[in-house]
C-alpha positions as CSV (number, residue, x, y, z in Angstrom):
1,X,-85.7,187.0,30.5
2,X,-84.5,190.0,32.6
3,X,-85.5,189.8,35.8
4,X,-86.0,193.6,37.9
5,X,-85.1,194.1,41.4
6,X,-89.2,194.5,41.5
7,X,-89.5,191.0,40.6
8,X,-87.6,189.7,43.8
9,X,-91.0,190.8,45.9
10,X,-92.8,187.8,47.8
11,X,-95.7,188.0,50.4
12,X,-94.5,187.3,53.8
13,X,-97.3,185.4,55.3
14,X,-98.2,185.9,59.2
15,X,-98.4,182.1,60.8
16,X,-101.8,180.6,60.2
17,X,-104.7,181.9,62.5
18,X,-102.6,185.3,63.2
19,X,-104.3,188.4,62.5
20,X,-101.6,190.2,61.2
21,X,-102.0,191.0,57.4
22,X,-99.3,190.0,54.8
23,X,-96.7,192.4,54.2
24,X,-94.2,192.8,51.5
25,X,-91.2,190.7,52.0
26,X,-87.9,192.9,51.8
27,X,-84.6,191.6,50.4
28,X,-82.8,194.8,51.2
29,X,-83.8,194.8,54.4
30,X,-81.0,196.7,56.5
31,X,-79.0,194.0,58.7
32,X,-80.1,194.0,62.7
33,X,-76.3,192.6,63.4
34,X,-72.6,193.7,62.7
35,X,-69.9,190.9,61.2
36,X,-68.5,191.3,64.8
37,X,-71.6,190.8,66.4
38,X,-72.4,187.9,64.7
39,X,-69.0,186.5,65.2
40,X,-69.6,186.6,68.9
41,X,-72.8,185.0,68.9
42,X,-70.6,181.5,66.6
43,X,-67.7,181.9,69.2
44,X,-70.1,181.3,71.8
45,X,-71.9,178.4,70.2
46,X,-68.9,177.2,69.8
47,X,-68.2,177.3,73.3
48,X,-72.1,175.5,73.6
49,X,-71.4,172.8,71.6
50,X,-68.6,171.7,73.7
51,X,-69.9,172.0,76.4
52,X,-73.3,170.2,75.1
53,X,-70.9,167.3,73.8
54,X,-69.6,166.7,77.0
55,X,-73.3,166.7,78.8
56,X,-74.5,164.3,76.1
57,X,-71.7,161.7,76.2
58,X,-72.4,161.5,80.0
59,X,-75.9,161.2,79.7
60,X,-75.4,158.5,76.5
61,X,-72.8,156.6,78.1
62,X,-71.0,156.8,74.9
63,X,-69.0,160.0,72.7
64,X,-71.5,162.6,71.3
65,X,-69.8,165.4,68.9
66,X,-71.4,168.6,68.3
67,X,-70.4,171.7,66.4
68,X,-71.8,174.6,65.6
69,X,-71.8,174.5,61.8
70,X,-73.2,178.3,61.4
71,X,-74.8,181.5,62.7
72,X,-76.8,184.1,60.4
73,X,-79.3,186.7,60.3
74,X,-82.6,185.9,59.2
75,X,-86.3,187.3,60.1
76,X,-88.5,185.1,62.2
77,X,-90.5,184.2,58.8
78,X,-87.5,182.6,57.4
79,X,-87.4,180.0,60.4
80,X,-90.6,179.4,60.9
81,X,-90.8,178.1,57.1
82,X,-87.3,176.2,56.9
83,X,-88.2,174.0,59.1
84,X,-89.0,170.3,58.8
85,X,-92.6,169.2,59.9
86,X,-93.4,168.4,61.8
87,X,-90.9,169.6,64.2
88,X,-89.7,170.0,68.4
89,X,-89.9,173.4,68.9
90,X,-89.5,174.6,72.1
91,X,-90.2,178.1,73.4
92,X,-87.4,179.2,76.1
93,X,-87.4,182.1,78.0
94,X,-84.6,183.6,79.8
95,X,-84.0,187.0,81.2
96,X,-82.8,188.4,77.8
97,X,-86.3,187.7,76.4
98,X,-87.9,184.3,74.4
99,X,-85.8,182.0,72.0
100,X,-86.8,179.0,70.2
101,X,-85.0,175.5,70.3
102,X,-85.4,173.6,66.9
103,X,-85.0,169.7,67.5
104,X,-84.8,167.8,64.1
105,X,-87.4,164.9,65.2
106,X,-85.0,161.9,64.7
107,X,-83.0,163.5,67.4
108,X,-85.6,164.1,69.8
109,X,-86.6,160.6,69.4
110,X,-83.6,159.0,69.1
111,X,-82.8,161.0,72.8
112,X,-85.5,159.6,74.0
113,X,-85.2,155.9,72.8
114,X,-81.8,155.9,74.3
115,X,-82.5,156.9,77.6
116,X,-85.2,154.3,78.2
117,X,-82.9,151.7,76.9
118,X,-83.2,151.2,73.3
119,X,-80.0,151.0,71.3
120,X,-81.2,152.4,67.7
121,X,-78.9,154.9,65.6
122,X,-80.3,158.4,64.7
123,X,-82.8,158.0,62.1
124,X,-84.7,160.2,59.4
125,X,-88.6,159.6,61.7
126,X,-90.4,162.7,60.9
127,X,-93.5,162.4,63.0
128,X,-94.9,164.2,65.8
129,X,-94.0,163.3,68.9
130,X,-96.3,161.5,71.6
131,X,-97.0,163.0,74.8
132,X,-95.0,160.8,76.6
133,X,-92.0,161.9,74.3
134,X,-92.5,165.1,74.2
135,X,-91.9,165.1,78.4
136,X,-89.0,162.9,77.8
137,X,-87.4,165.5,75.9
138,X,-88.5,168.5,78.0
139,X,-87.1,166.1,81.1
140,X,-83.9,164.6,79.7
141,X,-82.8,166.8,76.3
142,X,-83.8,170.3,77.5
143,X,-81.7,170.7,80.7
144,X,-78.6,169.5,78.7
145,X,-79.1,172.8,76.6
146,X,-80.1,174.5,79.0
147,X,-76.8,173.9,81.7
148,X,-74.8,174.5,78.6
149,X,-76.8,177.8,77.7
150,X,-76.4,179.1,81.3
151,X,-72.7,178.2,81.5
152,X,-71.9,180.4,78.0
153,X,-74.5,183.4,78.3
154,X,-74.3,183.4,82.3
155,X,-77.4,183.4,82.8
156,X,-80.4,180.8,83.7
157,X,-82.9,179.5,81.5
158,X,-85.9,177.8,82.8
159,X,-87.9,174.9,82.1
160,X,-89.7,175.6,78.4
161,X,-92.9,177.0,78.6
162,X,-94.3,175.6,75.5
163,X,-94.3,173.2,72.7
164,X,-95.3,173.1,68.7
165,X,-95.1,170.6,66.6
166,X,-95.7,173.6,63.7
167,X,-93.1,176.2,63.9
168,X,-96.1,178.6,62.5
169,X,-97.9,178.2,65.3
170,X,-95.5,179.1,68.1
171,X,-94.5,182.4,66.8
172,X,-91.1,183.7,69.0
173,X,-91.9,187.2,67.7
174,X,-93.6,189.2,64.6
175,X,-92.9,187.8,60.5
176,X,-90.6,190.6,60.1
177,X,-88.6,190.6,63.4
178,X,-84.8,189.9,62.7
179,X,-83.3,186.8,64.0
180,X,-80.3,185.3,64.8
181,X,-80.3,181.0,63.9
182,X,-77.2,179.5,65.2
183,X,-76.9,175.8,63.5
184,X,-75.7,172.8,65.8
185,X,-74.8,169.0,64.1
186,X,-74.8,166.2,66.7
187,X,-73.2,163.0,65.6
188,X,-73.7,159.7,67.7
189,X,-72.9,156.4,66.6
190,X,-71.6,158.0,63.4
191,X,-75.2,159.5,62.4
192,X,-75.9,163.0,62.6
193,X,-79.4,165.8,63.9
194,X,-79.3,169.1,64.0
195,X,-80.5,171.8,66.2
196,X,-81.0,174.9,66.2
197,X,-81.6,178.2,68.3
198,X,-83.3,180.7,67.1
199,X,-83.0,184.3,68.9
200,X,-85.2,187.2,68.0
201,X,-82.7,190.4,67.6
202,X,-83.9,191.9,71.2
203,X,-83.0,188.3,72.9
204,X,-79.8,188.3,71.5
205,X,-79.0,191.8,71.6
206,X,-79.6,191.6,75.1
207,X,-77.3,188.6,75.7
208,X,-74.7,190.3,73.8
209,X,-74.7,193.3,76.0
210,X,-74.3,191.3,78.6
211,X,-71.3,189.0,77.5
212,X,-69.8,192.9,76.9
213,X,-70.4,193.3,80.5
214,X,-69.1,190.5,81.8
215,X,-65.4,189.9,82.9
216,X,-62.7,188.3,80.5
217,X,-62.2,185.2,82.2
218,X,-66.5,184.4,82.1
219,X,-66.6,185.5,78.2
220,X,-65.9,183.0,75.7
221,X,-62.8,182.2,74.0
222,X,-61.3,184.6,71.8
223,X,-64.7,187.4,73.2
224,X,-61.9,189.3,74.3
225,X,-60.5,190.0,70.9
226,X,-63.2,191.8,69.4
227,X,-61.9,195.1,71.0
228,X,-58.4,194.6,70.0
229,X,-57.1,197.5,67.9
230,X,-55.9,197.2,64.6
231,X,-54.3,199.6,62.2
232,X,-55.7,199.2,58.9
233,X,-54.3,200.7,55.7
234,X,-55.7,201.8,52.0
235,X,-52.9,202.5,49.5
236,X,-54.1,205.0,46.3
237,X,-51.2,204.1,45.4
238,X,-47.4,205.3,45.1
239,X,-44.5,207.0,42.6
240,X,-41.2,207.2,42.7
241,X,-39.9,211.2,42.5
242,X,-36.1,212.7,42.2
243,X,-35.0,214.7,44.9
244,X,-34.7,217.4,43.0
245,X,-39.0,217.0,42.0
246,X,-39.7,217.0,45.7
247,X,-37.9,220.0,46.5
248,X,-39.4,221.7,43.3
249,X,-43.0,221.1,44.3
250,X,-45.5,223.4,44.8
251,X,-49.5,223.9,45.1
252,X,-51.2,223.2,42.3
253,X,-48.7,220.3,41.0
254,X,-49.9,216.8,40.1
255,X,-48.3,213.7,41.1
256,X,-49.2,210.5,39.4
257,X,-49.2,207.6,41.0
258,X,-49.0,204.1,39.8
259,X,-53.0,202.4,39.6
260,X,-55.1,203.2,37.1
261,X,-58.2,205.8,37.9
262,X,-61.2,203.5,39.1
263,X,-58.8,200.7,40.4
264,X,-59.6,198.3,43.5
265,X,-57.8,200.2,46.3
266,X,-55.7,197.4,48.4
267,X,-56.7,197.4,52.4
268,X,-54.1,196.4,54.3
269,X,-53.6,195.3,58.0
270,X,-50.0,195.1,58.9
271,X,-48.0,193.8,55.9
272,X,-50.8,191.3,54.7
273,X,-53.1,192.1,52.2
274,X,-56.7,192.3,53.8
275,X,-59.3,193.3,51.3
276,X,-59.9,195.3,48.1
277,X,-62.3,198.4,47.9
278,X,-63.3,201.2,46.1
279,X,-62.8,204.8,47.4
280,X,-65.8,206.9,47.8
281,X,-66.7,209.4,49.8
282,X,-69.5,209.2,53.0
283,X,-70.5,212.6,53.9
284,X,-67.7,214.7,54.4
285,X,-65.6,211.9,54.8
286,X,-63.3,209.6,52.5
287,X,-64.9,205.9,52.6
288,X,-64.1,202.7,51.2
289,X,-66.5,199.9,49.4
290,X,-65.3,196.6,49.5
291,X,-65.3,194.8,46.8
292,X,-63.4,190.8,47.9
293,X,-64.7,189.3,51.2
294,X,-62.2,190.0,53.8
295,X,-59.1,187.8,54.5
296,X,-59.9,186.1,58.2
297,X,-58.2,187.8,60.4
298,X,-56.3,184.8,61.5
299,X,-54.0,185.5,58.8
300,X,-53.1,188.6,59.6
301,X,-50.6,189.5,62.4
């Protein structure tokens, strides 16, 4: 069966006892964040979940490893129904605005079991938290993310200032608000949680401007590169001509080169091949439209 782009319409619904109305759910929704933007947000996760590792192998007395294993673009709709229930999610607000903190249960629980003694590995528990757990966490997991949240973003995050066990019902911002979700996996005792922050596109925007502003040696690693220049090159393509043809051209004359008419155009940076695109035009101006995900730029020189 042939399925239209019409087809690909849900309802977004607003959380449960919201008064905003459904609204049309958009899959072409225009993206809130650059590639480079969003690769400064994962460098500085990375840098977070370095520093987290080290916070939480102090606080364990034993290794903890975490990585950040991704950072996308979403709208706050899309977190609110990925995740598990029930959940720990915290509301945080710092002075670029409110972010969520996503704790899968089993580690929230297993943080807590470990610092009043007990000696269990991370499980799969999915329940709600008791009271007494929840302060736990807020006492003994929260300042851990949030000393390593200052350190990267450079700037303070206070205690949370409030705590669902329903991602629905602590909305961070409106259905359709873009958001950034930046995916951490902590592994203890060779189990593994994951957490996640979720930043509403003004929040991160704002802590983005502010990495911008901030000197080299406080950005994290590789934040610095992002304004490198680099030379980048699309080939139409090339011939081989007689002396005597060059000197005997004129206007008017054709010269054919060697690709075919509707041919992926080659994008080069320095001598290594970097992408493939078709030329266009955008405005006034000659564009390209790539066709092969870029080659990291890693691999270039």
């Amino acid at each position: 069966m042939a399925v239209s782009d019409s087809d690909l319409i849900v309802r977004a619904r607003a959380p449960e006892g919201a008064a905003l109305p459904p609204s049309l759910y958009d899959f072409e929704r225009p993206k809130a964040f650059s590639e480079r933007h969003l690769r400064a947000a994962e460098r500085a996760h990375e840098a977070m979940a370095a520093r987290l590792a080290a916070r939480l192998t102090t606080l364990l007395g034993e290794t903890a490893g975490v990585r950040c294993t991704g950072v996308h673009e979403i709208q706050i709709v899309d977190f609110e129904r990925s995740r598990t229930l029930p959940t720990a999610l915290f509301r945080l607000r710092a002075s670029a605005g409110t972010l969520g903190l996503d704790l899968a249960p089993a580690l929230a629980l297993f943080l807590v079991e470990r610092h009043l003694g007990g000696a269990d590995p991370l499980g799969d528990a999915v329940r709600v938290l008791s009271p007494l757990e929840q302060r736990m966490t807020e006492r003994h997991a929260l300042p851990l993310v949030a000393d390593a949240f200052a350190d990267v973003w450079r700037t303070a995050l206070p205690p949370a200032d409030a705590f669902e066990t329903h991602a629905a019902r602590l909305p961070l911002a409106a259905p359709e608000t873009p958001a950034v979700v930046a995916d951490l996996e902590v592994a203890v005792a060779g189990a593994t949680a994951s957490m996640t922050l979720c930043y509403p596109a003004p929040t991160l925007q704002a802590l983005l401007a502010g990495l911008d502003a901030a000197p080299p040696d406080a950005r994290p690693p590789g934040a610095h590169l992002d304004a490198l220049p680099l030379t980048v090159r699309a080939e139409l393509g090339r011939t081989r001509l007689t002396v005597a043809d060059l000197l005997h051209l004129a206007p008017g004359d054709v010269i054919p080169l060697d690709r075919v008419a509707e041919a992926p155009v080659p994008v080069w940076i320095g001598d290594r091949l970097h992408a493939a695109a078709h030329a266009g035009a955008r405005g006034a101006r000659i564009a390209l439209h790539l066709l092969t995900p870029p080659a990291p730029l890693a691999d270039t020189p």
